[in-house]
FIDODO-644477 format. One record per atom (N, C-alpha, C, O): residue in three letters; x, z, y. Coordinates in steps of 0.02 Angstrom, whole numbers, padded with zeros to 5 digits, always signed. Example, Ala and Ser with C-alpha at 12.3 -4.5 7.8 and 13.67 -1.06 7.14 Angstrom:
2
ALA+00660+00390-00284 ALA+00615+00390-00225 ALA+00660+00390-00165 ALA+00712+00423-00166 SER+00642+00354-00112 SER+00684+00357-00053 SER+00645+00394+00002 SER+00670+00402+00057 
END
This chain:
50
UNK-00413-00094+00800 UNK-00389-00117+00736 UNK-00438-00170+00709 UNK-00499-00166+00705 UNK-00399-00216+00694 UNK-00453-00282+00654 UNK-00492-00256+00607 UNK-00474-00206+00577 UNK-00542-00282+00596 UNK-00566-00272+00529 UNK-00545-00322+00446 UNK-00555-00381+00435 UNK-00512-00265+00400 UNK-00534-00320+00353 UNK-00548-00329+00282 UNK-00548-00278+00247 UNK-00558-00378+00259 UNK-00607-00408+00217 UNK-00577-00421+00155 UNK-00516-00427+00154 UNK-00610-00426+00102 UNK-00592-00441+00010 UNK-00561-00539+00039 UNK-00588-00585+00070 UNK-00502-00529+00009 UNK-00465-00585+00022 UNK-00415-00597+00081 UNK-00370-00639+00074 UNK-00423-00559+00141 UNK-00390-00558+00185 UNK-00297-00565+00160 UNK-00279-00532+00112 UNK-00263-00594+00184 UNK-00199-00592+00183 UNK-00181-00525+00220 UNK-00201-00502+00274 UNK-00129-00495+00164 UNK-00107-00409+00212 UNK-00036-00435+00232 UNK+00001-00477+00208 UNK-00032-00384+00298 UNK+00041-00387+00335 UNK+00096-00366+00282 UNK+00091-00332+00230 UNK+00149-00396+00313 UNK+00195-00357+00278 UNK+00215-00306+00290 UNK+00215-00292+00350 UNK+00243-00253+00241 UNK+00255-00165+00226 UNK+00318-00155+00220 UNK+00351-00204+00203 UNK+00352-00096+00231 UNK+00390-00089+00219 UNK+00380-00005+00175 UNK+00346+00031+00211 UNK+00398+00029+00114 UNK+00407+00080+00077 UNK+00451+00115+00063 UNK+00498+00085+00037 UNK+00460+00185+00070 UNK+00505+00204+00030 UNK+00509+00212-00054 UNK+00456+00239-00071 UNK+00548+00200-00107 UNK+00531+00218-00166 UNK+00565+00253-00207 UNK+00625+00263-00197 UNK+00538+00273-00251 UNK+00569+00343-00283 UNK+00639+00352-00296 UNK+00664+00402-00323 UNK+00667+00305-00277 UNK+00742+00305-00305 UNK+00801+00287-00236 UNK+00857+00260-00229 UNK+00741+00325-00187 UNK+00777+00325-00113 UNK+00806+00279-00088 UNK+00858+00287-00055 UNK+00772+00208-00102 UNK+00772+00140-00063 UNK+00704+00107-00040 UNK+00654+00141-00025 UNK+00706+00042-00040 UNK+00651+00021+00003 UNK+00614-00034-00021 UNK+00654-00068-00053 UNK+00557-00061-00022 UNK+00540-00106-00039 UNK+00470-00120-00013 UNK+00424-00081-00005 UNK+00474-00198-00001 UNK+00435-00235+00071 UNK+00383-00269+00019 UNK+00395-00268-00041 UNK+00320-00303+00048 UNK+00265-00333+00012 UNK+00289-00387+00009 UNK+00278-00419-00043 UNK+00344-00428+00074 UNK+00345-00482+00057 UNK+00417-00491-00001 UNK+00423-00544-00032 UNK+00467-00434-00012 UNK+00509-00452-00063 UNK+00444-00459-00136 UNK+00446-00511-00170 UNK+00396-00411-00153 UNK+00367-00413-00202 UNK+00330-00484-00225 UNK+00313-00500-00282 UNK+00324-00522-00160 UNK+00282-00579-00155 UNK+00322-00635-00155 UNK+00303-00686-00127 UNK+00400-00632-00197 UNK+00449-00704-00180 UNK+00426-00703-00287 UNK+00416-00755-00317 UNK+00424-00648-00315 UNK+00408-00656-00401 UNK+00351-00664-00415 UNK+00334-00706-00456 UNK+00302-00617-00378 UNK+00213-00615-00431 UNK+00202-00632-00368 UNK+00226-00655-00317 UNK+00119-00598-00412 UNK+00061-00589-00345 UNK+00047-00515-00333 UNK+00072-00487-00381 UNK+00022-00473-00297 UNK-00001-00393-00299 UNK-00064-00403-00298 UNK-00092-00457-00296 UNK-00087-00353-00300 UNK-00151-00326-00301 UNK-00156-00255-00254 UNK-00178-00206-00282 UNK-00139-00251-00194 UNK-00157-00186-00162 UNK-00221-00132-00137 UNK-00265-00142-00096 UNK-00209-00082-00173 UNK-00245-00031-00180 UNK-00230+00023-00135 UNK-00172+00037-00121 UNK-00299+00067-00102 UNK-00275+00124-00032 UNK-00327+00175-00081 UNK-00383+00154-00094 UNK-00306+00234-00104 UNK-00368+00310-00128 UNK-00330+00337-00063 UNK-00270+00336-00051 UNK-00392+00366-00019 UNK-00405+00402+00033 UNK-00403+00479-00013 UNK-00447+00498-00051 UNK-00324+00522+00006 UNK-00308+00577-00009 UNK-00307+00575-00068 UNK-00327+00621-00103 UNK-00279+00511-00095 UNK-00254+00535-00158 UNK-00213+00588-00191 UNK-00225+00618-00243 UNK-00139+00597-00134 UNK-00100+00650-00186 UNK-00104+00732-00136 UNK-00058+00773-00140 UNK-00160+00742-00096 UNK-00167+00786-00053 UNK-00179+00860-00090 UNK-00168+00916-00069 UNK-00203+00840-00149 UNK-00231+00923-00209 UNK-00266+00938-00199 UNK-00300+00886-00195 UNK-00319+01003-00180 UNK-00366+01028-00174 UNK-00391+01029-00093 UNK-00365+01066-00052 UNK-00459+00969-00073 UNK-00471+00943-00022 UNK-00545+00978-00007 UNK-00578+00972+00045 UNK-00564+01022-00078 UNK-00629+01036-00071 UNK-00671+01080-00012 UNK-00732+01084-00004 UNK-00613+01113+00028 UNK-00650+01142+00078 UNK-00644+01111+00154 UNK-00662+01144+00203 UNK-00618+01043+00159 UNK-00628+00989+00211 UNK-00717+00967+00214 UNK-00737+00924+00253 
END
């Protein structure tokens, strides 16, 4: 896996979203700009005995 870096251009994604459809980085990227964010086990709950 590449490594990468603050500024790097990200691939495009594909998501599921809460309303049981889909949505890609590059549809988000034809209106704004993003800002993408990764929290390692964010919605996992109680991780404390890993």
């Amino acid at each position: 896996m590449a490594e990468i870096n603050v500024g790097d251009k990200a691939p495009d994604f594909t998501l599921p979203t809460t309303l049981e459809d889909k949505m890609s980085l590059s549809d988000v990227l034809k209106d704004k700009k993003a800002v993408l964010v990764f929290y390692l086990f964010d919605f996992a709950g109680d991780l404390e005995g890993l």
